[in-house]
C-alpha positions, 0 to 999 in steps of 0.5 A, a space after each residue: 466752215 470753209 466752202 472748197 468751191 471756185 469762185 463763179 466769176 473766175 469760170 466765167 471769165 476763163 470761159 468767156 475769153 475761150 469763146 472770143 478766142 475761138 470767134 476769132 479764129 473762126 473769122 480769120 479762117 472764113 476771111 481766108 475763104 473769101 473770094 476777095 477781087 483783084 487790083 484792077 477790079 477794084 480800080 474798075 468798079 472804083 471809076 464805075 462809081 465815081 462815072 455814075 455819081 458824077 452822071 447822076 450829079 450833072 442830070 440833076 442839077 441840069 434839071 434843077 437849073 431848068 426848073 428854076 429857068 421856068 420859075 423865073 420865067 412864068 411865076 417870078 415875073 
C-alpha cells in the first residue's frame, strides 16, 4: 500500500521559508520608520565622544601620574 501523503519535510521547509521571507519585510518596513539622524547630528555626537574619552583619558592618567609622584615620594624612598 502506497500512502498519498506529502513528505512532512517538504511542508516545513516551504513554511519555514515563508516565515523568513515575511520577518524580512517586516523589518525593512519598521526600519523605514525609524527616525534616523541627520549628517551633521551624526558628526555632532561623533565629536561629542571623542571630547569626552579624551577628557576622561587626560583625568585619569593625570591622577595615576599624581599617585605614582606620592609613591615615589613617601613609600619608595
Amino acid at each position: 500500500m502506497k500512502s498519498n501523503r506529502k513528505k512532512p519535510g517538504r511542508a516545513f521547509k516551504k513554511g519555514f521559508m515563508n516565515k523568513i521571507i515575511q520577518f524580512l519585510k517586516e523589518a525593512k518596513m519598521e526600519l523605514m520608520k525609524v527616525n534616523w539622524p541627520t549628517k551633521q547630528q551624526t558628526i555632532n555626537y561623533t565629536l561629542l565622544v571623542i571630547g569626552i574619552s579624551i577628557a576622561i583619558a587626560i583625568f585619569l592618567g593625570s591622577l595615576d601620574y599624581f599617585f605614582e609622584f606620592l609613591l615615589k615620594i613617601f613609600i619608595l624612598k
